[in-house]
C-alpha positions as CSV (number, residue, x, y, z in Angstrom):
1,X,-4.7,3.8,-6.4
2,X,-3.5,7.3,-5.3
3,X,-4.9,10.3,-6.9
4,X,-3.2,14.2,-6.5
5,X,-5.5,16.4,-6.9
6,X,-6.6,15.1,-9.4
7,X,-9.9,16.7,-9.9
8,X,-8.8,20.0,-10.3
9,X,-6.0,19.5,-12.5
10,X,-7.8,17.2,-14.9
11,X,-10.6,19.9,-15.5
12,X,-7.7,22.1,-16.9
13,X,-5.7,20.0,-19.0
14,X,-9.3,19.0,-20.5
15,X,-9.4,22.4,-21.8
16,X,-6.2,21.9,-23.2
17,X,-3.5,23.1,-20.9
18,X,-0.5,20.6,-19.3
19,X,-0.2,20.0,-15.7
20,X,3.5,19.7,-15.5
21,X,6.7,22.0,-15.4
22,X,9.9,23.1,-17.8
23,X,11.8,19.6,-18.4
24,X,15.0,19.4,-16.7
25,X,18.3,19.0,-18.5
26,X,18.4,15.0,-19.1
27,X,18.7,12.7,-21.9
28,X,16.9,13.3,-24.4
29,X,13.7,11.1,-26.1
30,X,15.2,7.7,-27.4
31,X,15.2,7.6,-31.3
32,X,12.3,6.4,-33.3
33,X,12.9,3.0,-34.3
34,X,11.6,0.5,-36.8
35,X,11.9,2.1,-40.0
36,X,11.4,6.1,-39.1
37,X,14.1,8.3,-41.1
38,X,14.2,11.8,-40.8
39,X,12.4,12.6,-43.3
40,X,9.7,11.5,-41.3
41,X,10.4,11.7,-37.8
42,X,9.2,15.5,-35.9
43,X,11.9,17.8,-35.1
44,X,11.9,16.4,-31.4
45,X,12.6,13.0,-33.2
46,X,9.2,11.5,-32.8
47,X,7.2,9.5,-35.4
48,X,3.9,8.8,-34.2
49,X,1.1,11.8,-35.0
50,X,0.1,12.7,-31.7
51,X,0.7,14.7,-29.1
52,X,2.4,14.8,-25.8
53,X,0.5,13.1,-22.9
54,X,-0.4,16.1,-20.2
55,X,1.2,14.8,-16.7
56,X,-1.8,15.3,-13.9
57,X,-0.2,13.8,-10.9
58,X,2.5,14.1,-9.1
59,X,3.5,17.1,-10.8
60,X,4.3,20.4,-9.1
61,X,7.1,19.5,-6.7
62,X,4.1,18.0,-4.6
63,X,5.1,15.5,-1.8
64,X,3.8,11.9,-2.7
65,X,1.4,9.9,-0.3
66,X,3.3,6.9,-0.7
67,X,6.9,5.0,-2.2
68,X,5.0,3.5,-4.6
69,X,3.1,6.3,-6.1
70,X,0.6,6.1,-9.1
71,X,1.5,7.9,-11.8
72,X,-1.4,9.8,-13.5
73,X,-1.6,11.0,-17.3
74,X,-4.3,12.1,-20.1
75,X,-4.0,10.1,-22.7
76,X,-2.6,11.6,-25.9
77,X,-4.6,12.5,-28.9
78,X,-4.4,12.3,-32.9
79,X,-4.8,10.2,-35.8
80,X,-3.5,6.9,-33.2
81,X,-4.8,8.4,-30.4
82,X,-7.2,5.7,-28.8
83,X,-7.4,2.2,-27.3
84,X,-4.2,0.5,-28.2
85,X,-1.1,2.6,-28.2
86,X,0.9,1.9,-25.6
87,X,2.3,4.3,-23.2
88,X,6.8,4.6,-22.1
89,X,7.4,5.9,-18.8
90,X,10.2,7.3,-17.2
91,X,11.2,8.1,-13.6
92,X,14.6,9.7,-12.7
93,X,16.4,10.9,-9.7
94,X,18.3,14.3,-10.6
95,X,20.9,12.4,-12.1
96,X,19.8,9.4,-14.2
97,X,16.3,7.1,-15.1
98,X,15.9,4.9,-12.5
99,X,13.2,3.2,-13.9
100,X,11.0,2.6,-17.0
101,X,8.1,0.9,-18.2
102,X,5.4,0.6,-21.3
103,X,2.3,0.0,-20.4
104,X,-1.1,-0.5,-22.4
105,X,-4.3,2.1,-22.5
106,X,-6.9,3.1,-20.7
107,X,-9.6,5.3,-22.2
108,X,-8.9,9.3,-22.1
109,X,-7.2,9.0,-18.6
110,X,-3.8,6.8,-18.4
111,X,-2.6,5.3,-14.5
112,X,0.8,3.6,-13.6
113,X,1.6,1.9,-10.2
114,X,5.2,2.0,-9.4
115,X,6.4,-1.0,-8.6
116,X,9.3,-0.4,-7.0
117,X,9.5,1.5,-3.3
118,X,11.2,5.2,-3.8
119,X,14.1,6.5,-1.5
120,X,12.8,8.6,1.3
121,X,13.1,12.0,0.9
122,X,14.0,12.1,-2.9
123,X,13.5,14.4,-5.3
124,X,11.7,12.6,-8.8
125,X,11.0,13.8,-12.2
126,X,9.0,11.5,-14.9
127,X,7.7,11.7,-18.2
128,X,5.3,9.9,-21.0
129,X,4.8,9.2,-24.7
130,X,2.7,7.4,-26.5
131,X,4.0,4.4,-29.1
132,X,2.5,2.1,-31.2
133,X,4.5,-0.7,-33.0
134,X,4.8,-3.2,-35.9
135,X,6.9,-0.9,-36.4
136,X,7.7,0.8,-33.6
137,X,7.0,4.5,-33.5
138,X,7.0,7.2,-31.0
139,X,5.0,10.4,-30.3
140,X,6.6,13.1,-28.6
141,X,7.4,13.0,-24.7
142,X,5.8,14.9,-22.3
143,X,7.9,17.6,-20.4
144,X,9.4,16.5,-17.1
145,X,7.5,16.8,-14.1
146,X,9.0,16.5,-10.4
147,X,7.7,15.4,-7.2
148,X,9.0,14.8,-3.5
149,X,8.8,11.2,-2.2
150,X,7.6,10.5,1.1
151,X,9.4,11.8,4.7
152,X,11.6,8.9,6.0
153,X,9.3,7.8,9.4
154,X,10.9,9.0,12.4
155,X,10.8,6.3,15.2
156,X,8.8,6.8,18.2
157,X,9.9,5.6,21.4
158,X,6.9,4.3,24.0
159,X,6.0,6.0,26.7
160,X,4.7,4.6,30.1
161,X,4.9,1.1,32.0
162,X,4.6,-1.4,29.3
163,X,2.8,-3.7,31.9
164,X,-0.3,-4.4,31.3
165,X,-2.9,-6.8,30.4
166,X,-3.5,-9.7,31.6
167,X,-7.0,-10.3,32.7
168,X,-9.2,-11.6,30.3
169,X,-12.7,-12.7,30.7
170,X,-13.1,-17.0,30.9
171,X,-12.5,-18.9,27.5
172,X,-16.3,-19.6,26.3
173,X,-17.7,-23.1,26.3
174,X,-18.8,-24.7,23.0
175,X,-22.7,-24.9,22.3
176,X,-24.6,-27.5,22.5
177,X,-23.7,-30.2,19.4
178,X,-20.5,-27.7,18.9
179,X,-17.1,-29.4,17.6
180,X,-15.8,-25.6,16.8
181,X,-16.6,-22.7,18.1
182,X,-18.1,-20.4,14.9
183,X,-16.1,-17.8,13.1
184,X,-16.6,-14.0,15.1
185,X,-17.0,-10.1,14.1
186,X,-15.6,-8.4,16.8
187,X,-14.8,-5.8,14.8
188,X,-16.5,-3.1,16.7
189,X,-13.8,-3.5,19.8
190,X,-11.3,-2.5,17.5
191,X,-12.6,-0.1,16.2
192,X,-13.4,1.2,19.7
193,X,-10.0,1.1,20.6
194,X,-9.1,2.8,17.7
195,X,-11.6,6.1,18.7
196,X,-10.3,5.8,21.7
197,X,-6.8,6.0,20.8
198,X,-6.7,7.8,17.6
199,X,-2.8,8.0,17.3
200,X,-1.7,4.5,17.8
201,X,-2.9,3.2,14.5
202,X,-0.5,5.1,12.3
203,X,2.7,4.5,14.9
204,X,1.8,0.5,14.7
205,X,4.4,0.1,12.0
206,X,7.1,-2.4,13.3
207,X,9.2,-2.0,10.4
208,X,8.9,2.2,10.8
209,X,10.0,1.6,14.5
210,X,6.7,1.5,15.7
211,X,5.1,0.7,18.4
212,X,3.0,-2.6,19.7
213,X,0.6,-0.1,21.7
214,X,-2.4,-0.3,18.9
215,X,-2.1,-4.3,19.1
216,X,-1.8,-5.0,22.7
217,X,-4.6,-2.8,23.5
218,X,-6.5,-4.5,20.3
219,X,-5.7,-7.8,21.8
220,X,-6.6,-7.1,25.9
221,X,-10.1,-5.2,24.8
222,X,-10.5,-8.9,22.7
223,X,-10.0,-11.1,25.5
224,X,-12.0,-8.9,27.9
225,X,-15.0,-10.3,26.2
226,X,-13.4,-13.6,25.1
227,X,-10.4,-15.5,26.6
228,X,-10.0,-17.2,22.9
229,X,-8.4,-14.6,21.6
230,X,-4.7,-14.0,21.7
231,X,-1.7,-13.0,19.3
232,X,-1.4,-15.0,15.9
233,X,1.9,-17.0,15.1
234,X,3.4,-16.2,11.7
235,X,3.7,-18.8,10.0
236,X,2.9,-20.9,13.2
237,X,6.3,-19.7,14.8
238,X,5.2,-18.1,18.6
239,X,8.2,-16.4,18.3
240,X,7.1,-14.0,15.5
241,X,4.1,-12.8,16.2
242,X,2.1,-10.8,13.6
243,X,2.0,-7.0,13.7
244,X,-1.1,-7.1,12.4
245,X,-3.2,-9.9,13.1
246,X,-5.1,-11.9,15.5
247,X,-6.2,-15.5,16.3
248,X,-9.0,-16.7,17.7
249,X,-8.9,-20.4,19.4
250,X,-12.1,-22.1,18.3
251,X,-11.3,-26.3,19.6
252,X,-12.4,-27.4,23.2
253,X,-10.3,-27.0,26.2
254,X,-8.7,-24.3,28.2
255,X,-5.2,-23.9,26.4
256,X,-5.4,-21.8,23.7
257,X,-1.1,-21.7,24.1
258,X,0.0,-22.8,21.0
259,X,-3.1,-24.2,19.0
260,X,-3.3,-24.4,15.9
261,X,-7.3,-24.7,15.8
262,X,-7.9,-21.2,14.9
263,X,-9.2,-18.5,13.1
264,X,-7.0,-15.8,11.7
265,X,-8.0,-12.0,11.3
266,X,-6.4,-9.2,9.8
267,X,-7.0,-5.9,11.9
268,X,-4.9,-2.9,9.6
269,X,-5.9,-2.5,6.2
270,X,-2.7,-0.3,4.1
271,X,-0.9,-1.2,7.3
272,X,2.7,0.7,7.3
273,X,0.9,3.0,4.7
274,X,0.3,6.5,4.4
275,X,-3.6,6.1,5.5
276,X,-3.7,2.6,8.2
277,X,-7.6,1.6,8.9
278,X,-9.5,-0.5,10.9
279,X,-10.7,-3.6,9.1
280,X,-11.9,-7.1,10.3
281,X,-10.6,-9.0,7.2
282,X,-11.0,-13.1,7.7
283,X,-7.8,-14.9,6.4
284,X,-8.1,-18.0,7.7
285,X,-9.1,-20.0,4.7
286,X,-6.4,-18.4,2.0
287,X,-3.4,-19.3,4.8
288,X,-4.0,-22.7,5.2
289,X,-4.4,-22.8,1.4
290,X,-1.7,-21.9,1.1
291,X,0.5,-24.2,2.4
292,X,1.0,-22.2,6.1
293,X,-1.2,-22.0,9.4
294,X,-1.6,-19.6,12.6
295,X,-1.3,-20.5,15.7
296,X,-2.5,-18.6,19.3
297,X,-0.6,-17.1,21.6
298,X,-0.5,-14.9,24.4
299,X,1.1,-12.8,25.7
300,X,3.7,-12.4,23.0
301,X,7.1,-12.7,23.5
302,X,8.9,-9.6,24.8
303,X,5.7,-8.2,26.5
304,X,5.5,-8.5,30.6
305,X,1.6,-8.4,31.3
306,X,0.8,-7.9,35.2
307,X,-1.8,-9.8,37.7
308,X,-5.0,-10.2,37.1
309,X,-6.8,-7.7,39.1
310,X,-10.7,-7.1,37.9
C-alpha cells in the first residue's frame, strides 16, 4: 500500500480540518435512494447523519507513485459513523467518472486499491461518502480532490558492446548420497550487483523498454560461482525467457540446456514499479503447482556472449 504523506496530513484533518481542494464542476452526488424524500434528505441531497469523509492522499495536485494508487480517507463521523458503513468512491478524468466502487470499513482511517492501471500523465480527481443500506442512504460526499498519475517511462537505449559473459565457473558435482542438488541463497551476489550497479535495477523493465543489463549481469556474477545457473524459461518456452527470474539446474550431468530439473527464483520484488528491490524469493514449489514448470537456459536468445577468457 502507498501512503502520501500521510503522516502529516492525517495529524491535521484529526483536528478537524480536510485535506482536499474546491470540487470541480461535475455531476453532482447521486440521489438518496431507498425510501429518503426531501423532507428528509440534507440540502446537498444526502440522507445518512454524518459527515463528509476528509480525503488524505492523493490530494493536492500531487504526482502518484504508481497507476494503481491507494486511495486514502478518514473515516466519516456521526450517529452511523463506525464499523459497518460502507464507503462509494469516485475517480474521474476532467471530463467524466471513470471508475467507482463501494467498499466496506476500516476503523477511523479508510484505504482503496485501484484496480485498474491509470493513463500516464493524467490529470485525476476523486471523491467519498459514506452509505449504509436496508435502505440505502447516503452521507454527503467529500469535495473533489485531484492528483497527477505517474510520468509515461521514457525508453532507454543500451549503451556499450552487449558481448559479454560467458565464462562461468564448472557446474558443481552432487554430494555424496545426493539425487538433487539442495535449494541455494545466493542472494548476496545480487545484491552485490545491484550496489555495484545502482541504476540498472529501475531500467530492468522490459515492458517500459528497458534494458536486460540488471539480469545478465545478475545471471554471469551467478554462474561465476556456479555453472547451474542460467536464465529461466517461462512457462518452459526457451524462447521467452523471464525478465525477472532465474533457474538453477539441480539433476546430475553437465547440460543444464533445457532441463527442467530446477529451482526457480524471483530476483525483483515491485518489478516495473515505482520502487524495484532486490529479493531472493523461491517459487519453485507454487509453479509446478500450478500446473506450469521452468526450465534452464543460457545464454538467452538474442544475447551474443564472447569466449571464455578467465
Amino acid at each position: 500500500m502507498k501512503f502520501f504523506r500521510v503522516g502529516s496530513c492525517l495529524a491535521v484533518l484529526m483536528a478537524g480540518a480536510a485535506c482536499s481542494q474546491t470540487p470541480q464542476a461535475l455531476t453532482g452526488p447521486t440521489a438518496a435512494a431507498g425510501g429518503a424524500t426531501a423532507a428528509t434528505a440534507a440540502a446537498d441531497g444526502s440522507t445518512l447523519k454524518v459527515t463528509a469523509p476528509a480525503l488524505i492522499s492523493p490530494v493536492d495536485s500531487q504526482r502518484a507513485e504508481d497507476r494503481r494508487p491507494t486511495l486514502i480517507w478518514l473515516n466519516s463521523s456521526g450517529k452511523y459513523g463506525g464499523i459497518g458503513v460502507a464507503y462509494d468512491i469516485e475517480l474521474s478524468t476532467p471530463t467524466t467518472v471513470v471508475y467507482s466502487r463501494t467498499v466496506g470499513e476500516s476503523p477511523d482511517v479508510g484505504a482503496h486499491l485501484i484496480d485498474m492501471e491509470l493513463e500516464y500523465d493524467t490529470v485525476y480527481s476523486w471523491r467519498a461518502r459514506a452509505h449504509i443500506g436496508n435502505p440505502d442512504t447516503y452521507g454527503p460526499w467529500s469535495a473533489w480532490a485531484s492528483f497527477l498519475s505517474p510520468t509515461r517511462p521514457v525508453a532507454v537505449v543500451p549503451v556499450g558492446n552487449t558481448i559479454a559473459g560467458g565464462c562461468a565457473a564448472p557446474i558443481s558435482p552432487l554430494g555424496p548420497g545426493e539425487t538433487r542438488k539442495p535449494r541455494p541463497n545466493d542472494s548476496a551476489i545480487v545484491r552485490a550487483v545491484n550496489s555495484q550497479f545502482p541504476t540498472l535495477l529501475a531500467r530492468s523493465c522490459q515492458d517500459a523498454g528497458g534494458t536486460w543489463e540488471f539480469m545478465d549481469r545478475s545471471v554471469d556474477a551467478l554462474r561465476a560461482k556456479d555453472g547451474r545457473y542460467g536464465y529461466n524459461c517461462k512457462r518452459g518456452n526457451c524462447n521467452d525467457p523471464s525478465v525477472d527470474v532465474i533457474s538453477y539446474y539441480w539433476g546430475g550431468g553437465n547440460n543444464i540446456q533445457g532441463s527442467n530439473q530446477v529451482y526457480i527464483f524471483d530476483l525483483i520484488a515491485g518489478h516495473c514499479g515505482p520502487t524495484p528491490s532486490v529479493i531472493w524469493n523461491d517459487v519453485t514449489d507454487i509453479t509446478y503447482s500450478s500446473g506450469t514448470e521452468g526450465r534452464t537456459t543460457y545464454p538467452r536468445p538474442g544475447r551474443v556472449v564472447g569466449p571464455c577468457t578467465p
